[in-house]
MOPAC internal coordinates of N, CA, C and O (Angstrom, degrees):
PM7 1SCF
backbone

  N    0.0000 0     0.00 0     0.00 0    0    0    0
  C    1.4509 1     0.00 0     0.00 0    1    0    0
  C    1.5138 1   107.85 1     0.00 0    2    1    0
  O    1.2310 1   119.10 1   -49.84 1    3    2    1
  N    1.4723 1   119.32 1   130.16 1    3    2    1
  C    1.6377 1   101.41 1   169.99 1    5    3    2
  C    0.9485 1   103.56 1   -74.64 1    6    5    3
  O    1.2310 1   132.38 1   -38.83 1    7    6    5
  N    1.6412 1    93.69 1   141.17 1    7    6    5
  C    1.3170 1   103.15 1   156.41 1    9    7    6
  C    1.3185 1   149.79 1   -97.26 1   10    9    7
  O    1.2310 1   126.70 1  -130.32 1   11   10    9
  N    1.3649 1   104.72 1    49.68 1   11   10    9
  C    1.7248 1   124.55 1   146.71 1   13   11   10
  C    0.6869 1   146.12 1   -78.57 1   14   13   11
  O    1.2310 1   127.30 1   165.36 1   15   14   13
  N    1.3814 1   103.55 1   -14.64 1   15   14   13
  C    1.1830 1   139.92 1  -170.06 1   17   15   14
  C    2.2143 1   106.46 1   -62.61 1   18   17   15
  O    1.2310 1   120.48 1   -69.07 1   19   18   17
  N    0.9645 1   116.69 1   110.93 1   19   18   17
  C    1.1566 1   121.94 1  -177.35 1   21   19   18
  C    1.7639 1   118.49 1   -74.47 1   22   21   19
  O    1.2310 1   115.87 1   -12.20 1   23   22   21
  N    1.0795 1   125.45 1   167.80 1   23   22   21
  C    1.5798 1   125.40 1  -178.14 1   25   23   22
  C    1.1985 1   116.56 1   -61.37 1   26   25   23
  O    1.2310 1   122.47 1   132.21 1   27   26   25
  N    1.4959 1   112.87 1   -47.79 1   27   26   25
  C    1.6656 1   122.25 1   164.16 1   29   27   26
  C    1.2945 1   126.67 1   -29.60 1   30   29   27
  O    1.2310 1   130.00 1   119.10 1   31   30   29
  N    1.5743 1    98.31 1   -60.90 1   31   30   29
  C    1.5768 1   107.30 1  -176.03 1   33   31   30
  C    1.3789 1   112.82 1   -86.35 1   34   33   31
  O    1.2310 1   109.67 1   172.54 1   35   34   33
  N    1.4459 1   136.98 1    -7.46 1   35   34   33
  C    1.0983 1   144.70 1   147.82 1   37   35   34
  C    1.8992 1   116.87 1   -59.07 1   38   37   35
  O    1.2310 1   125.19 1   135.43 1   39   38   37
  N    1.1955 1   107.64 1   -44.57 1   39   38   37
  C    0.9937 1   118.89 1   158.23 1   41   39   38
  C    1.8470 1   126.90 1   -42.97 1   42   41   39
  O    1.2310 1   123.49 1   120.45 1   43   42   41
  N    1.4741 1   110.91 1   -59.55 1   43   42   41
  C    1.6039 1   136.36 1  -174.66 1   45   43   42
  C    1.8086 1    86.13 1   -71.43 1   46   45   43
  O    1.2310 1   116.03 1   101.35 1   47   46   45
  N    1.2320 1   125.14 1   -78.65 1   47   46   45
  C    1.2569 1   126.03 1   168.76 1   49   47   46
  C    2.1479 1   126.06 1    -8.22 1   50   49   47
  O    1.2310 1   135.56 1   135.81 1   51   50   49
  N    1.5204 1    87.50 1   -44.19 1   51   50   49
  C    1.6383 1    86.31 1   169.70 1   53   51   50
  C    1.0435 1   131.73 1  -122.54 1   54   53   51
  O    1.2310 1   126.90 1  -174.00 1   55   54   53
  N    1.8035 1   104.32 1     6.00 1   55   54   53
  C    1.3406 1   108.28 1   148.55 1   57   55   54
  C    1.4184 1   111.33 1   -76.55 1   58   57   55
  O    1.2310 1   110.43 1   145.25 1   59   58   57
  N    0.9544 1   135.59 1   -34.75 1   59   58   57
  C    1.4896 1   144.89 1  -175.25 1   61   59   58
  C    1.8219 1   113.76 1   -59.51 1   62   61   59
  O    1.2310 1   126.82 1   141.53 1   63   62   61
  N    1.5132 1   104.49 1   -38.47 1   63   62   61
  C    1.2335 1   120.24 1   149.91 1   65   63   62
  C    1.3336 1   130.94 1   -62.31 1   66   65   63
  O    1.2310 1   112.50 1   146.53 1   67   66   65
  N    1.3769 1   131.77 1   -33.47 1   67   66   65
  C    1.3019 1   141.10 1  -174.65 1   69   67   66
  C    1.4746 1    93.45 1   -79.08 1   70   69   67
  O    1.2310 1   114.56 1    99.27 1   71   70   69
  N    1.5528 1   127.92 1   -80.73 1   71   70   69
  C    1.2594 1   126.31 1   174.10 1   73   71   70
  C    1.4091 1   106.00 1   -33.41 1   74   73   71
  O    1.2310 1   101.31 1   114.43 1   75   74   73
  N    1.1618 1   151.64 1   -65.57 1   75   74   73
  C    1.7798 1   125.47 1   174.58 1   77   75   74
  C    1.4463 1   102.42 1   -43.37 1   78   77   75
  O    1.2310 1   116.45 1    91.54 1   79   78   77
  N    1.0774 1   124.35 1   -88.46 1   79   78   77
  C    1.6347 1   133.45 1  -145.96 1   81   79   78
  C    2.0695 1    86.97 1   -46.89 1   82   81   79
  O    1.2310 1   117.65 1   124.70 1   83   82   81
  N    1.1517 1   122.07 1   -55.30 1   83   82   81
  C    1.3651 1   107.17 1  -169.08 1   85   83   82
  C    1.5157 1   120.18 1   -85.24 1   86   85   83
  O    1.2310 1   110.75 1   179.88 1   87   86   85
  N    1.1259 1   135.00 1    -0.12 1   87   86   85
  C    1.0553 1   156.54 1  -142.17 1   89   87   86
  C    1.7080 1   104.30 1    17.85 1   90   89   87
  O    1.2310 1   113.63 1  -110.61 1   91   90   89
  N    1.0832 1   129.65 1    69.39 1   91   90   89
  C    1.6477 1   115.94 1   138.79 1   93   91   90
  C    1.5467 1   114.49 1  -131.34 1   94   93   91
  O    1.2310 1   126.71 1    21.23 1   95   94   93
  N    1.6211 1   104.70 1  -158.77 1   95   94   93
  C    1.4983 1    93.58 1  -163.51 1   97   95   94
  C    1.4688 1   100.84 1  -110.93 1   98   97   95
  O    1.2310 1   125.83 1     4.27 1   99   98   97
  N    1.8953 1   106.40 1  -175.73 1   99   98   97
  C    1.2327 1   124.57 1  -125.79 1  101   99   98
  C    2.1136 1    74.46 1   -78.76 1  102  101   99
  O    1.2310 1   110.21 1   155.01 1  103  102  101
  N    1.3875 1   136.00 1   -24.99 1  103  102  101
  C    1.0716 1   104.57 1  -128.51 1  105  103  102
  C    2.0653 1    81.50 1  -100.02 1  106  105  103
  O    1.2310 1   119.01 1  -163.04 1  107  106  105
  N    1.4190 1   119.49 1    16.96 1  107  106  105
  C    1.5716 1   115.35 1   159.00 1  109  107  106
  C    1.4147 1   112.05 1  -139.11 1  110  109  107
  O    1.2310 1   135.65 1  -127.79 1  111  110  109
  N    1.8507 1    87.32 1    52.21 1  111  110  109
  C    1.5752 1    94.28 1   124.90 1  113  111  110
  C    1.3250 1   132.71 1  -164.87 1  114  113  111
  O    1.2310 1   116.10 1   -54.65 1  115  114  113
  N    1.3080 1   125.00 1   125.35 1  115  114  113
  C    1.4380 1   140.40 1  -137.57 1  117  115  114
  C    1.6814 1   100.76 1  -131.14 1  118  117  115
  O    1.2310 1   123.22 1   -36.88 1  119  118  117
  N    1.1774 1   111.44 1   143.12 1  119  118  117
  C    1.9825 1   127.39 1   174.00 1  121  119  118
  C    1.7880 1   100.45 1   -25.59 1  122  121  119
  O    1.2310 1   122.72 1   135.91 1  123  122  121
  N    1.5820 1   112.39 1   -44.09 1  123  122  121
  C    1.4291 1   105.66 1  -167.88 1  125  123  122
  C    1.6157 1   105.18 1   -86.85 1  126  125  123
  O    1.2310 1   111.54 1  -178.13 1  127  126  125
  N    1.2912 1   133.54 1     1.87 1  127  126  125
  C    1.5000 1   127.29 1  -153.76 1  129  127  126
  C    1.3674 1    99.67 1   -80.35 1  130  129  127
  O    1.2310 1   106.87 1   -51.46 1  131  130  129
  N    1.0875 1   142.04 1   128.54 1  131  130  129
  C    1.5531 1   151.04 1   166.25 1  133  131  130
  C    1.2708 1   103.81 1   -68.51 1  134  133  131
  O    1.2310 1   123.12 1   -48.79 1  135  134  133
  N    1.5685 1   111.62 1   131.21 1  135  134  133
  C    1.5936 1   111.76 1   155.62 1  137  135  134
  C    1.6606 1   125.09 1   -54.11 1  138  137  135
  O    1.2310 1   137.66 1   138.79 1  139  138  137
  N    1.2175 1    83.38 1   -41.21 1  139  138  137
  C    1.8557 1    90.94 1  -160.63 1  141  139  138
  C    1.5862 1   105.84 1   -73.30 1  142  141  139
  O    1.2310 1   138.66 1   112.39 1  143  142  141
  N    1.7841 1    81.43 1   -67.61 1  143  142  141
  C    2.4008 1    90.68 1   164.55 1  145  143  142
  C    1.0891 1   141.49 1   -26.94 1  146  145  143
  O    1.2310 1   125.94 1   118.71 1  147  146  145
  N    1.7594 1   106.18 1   -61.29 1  147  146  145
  C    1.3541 1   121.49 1  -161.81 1  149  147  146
  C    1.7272 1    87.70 1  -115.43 1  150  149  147
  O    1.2310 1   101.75 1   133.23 1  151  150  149
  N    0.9353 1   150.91 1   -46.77 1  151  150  149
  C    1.4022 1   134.89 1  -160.08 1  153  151  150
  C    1.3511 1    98.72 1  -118.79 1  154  153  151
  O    1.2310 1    97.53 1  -140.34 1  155  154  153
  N    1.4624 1   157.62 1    39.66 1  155  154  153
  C    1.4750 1   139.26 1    92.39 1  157  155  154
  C    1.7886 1    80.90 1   109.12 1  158  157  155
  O    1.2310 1   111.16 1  -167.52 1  159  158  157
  N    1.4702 1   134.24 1    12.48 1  159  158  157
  C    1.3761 1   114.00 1   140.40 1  161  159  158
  C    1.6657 1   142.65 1     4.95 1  162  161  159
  O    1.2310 1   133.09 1   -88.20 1  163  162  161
  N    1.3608 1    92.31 1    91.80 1  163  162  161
  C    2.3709 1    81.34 1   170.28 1  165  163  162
  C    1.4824 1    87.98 1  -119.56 1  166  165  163
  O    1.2310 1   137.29 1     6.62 1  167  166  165
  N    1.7667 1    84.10 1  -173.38 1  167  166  165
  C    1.7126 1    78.91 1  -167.95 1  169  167  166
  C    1.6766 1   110.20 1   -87.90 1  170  169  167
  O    1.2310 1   119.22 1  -165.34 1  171  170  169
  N    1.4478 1   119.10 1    14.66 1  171  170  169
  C    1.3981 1   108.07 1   156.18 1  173  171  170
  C    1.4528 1   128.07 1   -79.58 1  174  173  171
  O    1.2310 1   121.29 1   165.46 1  175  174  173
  N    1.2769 1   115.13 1   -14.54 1  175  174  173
  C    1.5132 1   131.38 1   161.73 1  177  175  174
  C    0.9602 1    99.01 1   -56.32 1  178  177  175
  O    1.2310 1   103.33 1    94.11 1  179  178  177
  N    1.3944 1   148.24 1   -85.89 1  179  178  177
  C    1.2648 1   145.98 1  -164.48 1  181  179  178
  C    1.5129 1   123.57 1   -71.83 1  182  181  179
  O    1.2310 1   117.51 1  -171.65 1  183  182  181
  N    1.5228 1   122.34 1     8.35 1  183  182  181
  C    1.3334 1    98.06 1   131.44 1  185  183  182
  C    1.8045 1   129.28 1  -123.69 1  186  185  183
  O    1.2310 1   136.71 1  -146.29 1  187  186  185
  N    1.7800 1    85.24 1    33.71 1  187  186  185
  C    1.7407 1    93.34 1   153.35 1  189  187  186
  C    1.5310 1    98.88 1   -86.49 1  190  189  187
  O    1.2310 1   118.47 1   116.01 1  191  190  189
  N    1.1464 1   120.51 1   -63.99 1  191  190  189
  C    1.2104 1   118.55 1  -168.82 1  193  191  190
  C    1.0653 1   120.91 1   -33.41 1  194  193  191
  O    1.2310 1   121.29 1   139.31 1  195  194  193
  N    1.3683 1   115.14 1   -40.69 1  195  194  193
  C    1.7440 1   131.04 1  -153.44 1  197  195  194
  C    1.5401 1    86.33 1   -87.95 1  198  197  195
  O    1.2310 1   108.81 1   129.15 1  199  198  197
  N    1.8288 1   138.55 1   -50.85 1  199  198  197
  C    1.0512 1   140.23 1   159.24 1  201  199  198
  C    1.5842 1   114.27 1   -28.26 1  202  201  199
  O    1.2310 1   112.21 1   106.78 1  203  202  201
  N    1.4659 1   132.29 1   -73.22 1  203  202  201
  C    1.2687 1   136.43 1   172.02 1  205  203  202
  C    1.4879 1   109.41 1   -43.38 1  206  205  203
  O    1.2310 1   120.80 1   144.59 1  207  206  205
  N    1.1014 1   116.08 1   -35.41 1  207  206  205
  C    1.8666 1   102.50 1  -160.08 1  209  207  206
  C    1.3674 1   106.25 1   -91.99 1  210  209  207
  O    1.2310 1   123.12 1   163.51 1  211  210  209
  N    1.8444 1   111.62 1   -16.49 1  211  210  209
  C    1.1713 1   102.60 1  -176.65 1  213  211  210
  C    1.6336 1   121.62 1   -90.27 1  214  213  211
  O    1.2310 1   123.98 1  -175.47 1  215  214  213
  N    1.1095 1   109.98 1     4.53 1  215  214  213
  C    1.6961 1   126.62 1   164.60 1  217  215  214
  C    1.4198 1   100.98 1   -97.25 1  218  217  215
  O    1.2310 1   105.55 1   175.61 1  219  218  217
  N    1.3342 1   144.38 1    -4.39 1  219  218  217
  C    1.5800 1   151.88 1   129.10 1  221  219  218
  C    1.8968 1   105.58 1   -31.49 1  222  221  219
  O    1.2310 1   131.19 1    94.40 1  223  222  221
  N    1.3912 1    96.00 1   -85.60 1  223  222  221
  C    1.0622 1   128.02 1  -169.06 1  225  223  222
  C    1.1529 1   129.09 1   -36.25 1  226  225  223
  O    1.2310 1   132.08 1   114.73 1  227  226  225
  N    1.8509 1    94.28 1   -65.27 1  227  226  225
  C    1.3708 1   114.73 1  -150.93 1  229  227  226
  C    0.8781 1   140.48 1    90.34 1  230  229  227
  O    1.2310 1   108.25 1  -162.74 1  231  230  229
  N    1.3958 1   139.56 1    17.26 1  231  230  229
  C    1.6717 1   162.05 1  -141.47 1  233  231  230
  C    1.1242 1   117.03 1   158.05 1  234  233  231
  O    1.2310 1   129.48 1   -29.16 1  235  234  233
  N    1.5864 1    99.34 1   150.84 1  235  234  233
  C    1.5620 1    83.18 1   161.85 1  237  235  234
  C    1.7214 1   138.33 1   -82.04 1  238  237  235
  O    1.2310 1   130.99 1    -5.39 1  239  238  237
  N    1.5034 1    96.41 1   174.61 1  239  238  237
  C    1.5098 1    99.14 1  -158.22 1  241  239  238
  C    1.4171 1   100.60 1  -116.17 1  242  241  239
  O    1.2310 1   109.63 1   -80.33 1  243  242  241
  N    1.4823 1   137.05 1    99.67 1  243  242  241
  C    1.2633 1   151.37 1  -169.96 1  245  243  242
  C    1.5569 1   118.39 1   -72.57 1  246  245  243
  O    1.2310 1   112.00 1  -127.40 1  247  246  245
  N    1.3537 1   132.68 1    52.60 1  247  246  245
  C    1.9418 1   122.28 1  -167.59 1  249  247  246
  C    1.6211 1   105.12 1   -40.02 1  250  249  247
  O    1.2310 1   117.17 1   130.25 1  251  250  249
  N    1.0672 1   123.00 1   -49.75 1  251  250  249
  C    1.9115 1   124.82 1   163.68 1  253  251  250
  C    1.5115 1   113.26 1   -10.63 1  254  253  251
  O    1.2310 1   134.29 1   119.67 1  255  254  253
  N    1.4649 1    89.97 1   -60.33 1  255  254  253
  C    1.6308 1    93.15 1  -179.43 1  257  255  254
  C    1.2869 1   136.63 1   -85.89 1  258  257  255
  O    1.2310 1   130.15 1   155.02 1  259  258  257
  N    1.3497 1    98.03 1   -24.98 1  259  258  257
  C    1.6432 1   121.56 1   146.78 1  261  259  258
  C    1.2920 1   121.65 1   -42.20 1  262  261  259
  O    1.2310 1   120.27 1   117.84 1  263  262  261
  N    1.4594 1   117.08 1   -62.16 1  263  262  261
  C    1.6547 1   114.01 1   163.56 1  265  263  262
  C    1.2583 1   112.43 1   -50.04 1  266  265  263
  O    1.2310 1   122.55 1   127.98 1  267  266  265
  N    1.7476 1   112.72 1   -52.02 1  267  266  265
  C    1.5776 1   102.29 1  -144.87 1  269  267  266
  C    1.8019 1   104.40 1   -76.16 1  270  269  267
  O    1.2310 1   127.12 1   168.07 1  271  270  269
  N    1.3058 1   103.91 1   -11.93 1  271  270  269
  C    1.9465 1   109.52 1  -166.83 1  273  271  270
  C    1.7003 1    86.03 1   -83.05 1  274  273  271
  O    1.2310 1   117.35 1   155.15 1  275  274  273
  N    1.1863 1   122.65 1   -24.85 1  275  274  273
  C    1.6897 1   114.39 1  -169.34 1  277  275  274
  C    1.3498 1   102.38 1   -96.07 1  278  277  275
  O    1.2310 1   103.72 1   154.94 1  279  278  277
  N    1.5007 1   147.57 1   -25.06 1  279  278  277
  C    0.8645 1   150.78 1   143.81 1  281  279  278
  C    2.1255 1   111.51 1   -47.39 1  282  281  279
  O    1.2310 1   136.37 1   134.92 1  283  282  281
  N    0.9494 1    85.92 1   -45.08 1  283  282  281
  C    2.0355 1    78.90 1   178.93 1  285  283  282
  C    1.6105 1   106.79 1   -68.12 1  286  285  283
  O    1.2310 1   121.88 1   144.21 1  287  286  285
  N    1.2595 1   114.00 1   -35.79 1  287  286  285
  C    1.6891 1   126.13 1  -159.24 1  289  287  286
  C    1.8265 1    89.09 1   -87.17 1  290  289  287
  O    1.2310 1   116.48 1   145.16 1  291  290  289
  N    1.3832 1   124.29 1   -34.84 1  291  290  289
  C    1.6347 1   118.99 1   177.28 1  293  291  290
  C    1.1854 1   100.58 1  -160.28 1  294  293  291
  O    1.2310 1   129.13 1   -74.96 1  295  294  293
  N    1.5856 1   100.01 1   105.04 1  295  294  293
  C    1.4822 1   128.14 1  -174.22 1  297  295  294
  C    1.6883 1   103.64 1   -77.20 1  298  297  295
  O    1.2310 1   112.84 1   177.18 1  299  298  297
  N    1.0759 1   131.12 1    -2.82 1  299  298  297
  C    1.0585 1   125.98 1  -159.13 1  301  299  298
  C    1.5836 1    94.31 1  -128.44 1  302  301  299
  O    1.2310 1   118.43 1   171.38 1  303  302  301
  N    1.0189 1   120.59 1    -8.62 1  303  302  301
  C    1.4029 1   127.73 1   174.87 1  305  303  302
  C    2.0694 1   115.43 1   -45.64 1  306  305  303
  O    1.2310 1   121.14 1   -18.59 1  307  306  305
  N    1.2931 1   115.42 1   161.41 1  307  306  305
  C    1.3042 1   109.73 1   168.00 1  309  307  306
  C    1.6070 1    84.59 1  -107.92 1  310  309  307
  O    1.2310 1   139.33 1   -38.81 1  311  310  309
  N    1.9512 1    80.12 1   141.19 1  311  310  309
  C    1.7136 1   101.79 1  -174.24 1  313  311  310
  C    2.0176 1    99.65 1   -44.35 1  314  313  311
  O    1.2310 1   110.89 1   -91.15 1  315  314  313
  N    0.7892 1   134.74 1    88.85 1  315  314  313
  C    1.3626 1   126.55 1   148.72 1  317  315  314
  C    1.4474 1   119.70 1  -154.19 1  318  317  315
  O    1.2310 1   126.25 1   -12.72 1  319  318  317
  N    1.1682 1   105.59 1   167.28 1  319  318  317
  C    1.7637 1   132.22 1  -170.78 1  321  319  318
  C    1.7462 1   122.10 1  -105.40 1  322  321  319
  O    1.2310 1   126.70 1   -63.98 1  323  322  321
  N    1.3688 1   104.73 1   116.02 1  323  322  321
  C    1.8317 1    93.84 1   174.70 1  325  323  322
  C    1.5556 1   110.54 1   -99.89 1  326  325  323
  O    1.2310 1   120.50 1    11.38 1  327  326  325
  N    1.0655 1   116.65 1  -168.62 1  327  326  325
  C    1.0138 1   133.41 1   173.44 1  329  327  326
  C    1.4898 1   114.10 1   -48.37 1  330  329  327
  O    1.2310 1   138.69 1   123.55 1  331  330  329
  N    1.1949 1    81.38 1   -56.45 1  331  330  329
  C    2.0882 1   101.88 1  -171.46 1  333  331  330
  C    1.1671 1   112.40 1   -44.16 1  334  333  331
  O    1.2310 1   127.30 1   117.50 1  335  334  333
  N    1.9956 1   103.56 1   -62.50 1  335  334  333
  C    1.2462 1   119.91 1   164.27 1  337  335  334
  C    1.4804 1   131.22 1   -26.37 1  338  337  335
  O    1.2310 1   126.46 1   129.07 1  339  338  337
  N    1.6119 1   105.19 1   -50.93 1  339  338  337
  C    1.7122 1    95.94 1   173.52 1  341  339  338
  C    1.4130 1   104.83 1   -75.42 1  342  341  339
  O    1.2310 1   116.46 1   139.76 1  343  342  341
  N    1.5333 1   124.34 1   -40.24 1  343  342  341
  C    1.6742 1   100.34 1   175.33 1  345  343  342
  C    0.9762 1   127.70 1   -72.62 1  346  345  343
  O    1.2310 1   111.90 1  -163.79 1  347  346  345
  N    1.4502 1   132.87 1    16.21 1  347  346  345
  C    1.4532 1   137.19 1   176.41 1  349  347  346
  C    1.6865 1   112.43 1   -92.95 1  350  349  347
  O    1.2310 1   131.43 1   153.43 1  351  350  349
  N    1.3875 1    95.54 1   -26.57 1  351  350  349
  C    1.4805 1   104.23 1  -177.09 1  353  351  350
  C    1.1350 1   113.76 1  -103.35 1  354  353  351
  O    1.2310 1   120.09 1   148.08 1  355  354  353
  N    1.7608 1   117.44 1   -31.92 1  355  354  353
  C    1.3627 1   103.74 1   162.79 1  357  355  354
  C    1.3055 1   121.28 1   -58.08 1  358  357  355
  O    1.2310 1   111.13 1   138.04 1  359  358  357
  N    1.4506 1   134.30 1   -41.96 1  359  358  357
  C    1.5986 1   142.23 1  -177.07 1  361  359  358
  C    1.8963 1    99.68 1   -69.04 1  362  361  359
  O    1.2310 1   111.72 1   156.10 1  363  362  361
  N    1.2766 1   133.21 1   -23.90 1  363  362  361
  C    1.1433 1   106.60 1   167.39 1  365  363  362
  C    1.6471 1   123.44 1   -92.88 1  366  365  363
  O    1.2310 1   127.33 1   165.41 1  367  366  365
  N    1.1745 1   103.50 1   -14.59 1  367  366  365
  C    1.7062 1   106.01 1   164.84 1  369  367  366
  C    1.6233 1    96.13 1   -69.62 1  370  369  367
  O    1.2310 1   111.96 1   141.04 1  371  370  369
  N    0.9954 1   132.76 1   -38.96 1  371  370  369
  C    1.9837 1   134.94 1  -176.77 1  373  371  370
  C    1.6158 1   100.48 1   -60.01 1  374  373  371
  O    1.2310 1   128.75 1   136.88 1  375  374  373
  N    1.3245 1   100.74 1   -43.12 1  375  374  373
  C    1.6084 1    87.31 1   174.16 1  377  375  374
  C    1.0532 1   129.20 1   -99.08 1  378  377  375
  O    1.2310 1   115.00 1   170.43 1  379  378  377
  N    1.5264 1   127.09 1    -9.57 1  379  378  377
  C    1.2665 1   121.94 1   166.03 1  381  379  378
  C    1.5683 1   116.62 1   -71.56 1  382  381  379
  O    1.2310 1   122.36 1   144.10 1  383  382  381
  N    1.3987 1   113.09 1   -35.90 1  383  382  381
  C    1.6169 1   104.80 1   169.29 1  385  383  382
  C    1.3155 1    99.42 1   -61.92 1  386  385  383
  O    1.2310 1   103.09 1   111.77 1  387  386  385
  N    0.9135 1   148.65 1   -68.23 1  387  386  385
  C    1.2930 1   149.77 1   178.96 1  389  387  386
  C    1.6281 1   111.34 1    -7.00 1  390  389  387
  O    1.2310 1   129.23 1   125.09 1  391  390  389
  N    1.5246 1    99.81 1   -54.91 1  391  390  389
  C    1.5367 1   104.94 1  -162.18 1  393  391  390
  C    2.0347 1    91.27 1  -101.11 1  394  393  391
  O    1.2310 1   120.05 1  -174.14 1  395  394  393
  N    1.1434 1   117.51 1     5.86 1  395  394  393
  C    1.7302 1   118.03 1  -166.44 1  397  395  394
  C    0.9189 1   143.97 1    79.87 1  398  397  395
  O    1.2310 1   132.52 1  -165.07 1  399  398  397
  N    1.4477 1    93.43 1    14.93 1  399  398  397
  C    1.9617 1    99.86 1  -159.53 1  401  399  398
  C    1.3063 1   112.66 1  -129.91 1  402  401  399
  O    1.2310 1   106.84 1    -5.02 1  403  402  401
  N    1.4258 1   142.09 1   174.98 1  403  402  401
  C    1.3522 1   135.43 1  -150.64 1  405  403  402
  C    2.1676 1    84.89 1  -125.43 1  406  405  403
  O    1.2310 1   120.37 1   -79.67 1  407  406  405
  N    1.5208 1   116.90 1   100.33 1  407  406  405
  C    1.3035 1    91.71 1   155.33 1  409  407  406
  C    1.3810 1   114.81 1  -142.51 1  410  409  407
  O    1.2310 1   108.72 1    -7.22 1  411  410  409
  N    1.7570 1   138.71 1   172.78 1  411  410  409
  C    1.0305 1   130.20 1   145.75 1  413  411  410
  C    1.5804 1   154.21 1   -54.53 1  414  413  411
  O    1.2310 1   113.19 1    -4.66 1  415  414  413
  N    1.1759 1   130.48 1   175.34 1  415  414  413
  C    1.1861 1   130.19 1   165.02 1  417  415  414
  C    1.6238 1   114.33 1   -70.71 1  418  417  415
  O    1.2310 1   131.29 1   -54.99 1  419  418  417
  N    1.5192 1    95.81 1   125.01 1  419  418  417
  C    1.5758 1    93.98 1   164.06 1  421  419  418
  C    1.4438 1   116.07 1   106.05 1  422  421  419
  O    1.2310 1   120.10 1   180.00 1  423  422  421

């Protein structure tokens, strides 16, 4: 992924992805939208998704770890993922290569 890429357009980037993989439009889906909740997620969604984001990216794109880093950060959480969530984790894998190092969200 370059990394010039700013949060915004990282942001537009996986909404832009979500609207393919789910087919609807741009204006239901927002930072808070849940995969699983609000857009009807199985686990073949997520590895279209994980397919789309990783020609985003540049790597691969792990949902496992996505749950499991949002599950450590709110244990009390219902197992699911928003929007935000994948750009929160995609932008800290962006900066940990950045800086060389292997870390999580949160």
């Amino acid at each position: 992924m370059n990394q010039s890429v700013n949060t915004q357009e990282l942001l537009a980037e996986v909404e832009k992805a979500i609207c393919n993989v789910f087919r609807v439009n741009e204006a239901e889906v927002q930072p808070g939208t849940t995969l699983i909740g609000d857009l009807g997620a199985e686990s073949i969604d997520f590895l279209d998704l994980g397919c789309d984001l990783e020609k985003v990216v540049e790597e691969e794109v792990d949902f496992r770890k996505i749950f499991q880093e949002k599950r450590e950060r709110v244990p009390a959480a219902v197992p699911d993922v928003s929007v935000q969530d994948v750009v929160d984790y995609l932008q800290a894998r962006r900066q940990a290569r950045s800086c060389g190092q292997e870390v999580g969200v949160g």
